[in-house]
C-alpha positions in Angstrom: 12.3 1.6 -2.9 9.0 1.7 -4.2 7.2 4.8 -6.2 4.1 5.1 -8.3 4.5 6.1 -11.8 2.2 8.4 -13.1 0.2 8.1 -16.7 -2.6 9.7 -18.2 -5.3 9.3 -16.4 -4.1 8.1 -13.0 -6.7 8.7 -10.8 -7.6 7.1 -7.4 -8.7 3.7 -8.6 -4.9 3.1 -10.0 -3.3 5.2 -6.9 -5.0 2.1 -4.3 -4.2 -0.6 -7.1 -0.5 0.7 -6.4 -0.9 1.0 -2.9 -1.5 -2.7 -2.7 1.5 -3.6 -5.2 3.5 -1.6 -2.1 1.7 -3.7 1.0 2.3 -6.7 -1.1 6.0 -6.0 -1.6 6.0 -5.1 2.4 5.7 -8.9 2.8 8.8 -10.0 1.1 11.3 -7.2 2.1 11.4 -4.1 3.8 11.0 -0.9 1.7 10.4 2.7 1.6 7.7 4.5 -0.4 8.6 7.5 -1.9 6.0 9.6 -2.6 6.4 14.0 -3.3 3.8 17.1 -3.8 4.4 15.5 -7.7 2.0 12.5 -7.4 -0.3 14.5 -5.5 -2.4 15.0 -9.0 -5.8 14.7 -6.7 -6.4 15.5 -3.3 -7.5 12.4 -2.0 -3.9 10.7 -2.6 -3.0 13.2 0.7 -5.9 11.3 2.8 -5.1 7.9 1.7 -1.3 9.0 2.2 -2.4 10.3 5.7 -3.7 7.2 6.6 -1.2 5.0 6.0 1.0 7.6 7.9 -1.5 7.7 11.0 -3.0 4.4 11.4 -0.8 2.2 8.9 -3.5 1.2 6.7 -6.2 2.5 3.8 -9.3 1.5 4.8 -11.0 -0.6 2.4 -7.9 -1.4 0.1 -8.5 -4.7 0.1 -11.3 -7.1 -0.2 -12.2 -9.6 2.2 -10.1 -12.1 -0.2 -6.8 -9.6 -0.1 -7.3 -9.3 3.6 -7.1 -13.2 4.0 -4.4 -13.4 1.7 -2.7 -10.9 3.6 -2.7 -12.1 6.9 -1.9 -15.4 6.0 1.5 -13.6 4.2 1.9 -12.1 7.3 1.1 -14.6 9.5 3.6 -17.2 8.3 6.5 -14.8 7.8 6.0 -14.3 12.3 5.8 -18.3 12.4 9.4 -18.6 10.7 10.7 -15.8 12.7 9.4 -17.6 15.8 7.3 -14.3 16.5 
């Protein structure tokens, strides 16, 4: 299970750094995010939140470096499962 711990001043900028601790842990085993009306201290959390929810991604979360690093994650884990 996976859930964001807010601190004083968590804003945006540390809500996407923890959204890419959670895609990075996605990798390595399944999990669930838990996220409640608590963490929403702004209201773009809710359109990030929405996007993961609609299309299964935030755009622009990574950089062109996290992307590759990504993929590649992703891409060997469907190799070893003969995907």
């Amino acid at each position: 299970m996976f859930s964001i711990v807010l601190t004083r001043g968590y804003k945006e900028r540390e809500f996407r750094e923890d959204l890419k601790k959670f895609y990075e842990l996605l990798t390595q085993k399944p999990t669930v995010f838990l996220f409640t009306d608590a963490h929403v201290i702004e209201e773009g959390f809710l359109e990030l939140i929405n996007n993961m929810l609609t299309i299964g991604m935030v755009p622009a979360l990574f950089d062109e470096e996290g992307k590759k690093a990504m993929s590649d994650k992703v891409r060997d884990e469907a190799k070893r499962k003969g995907i």
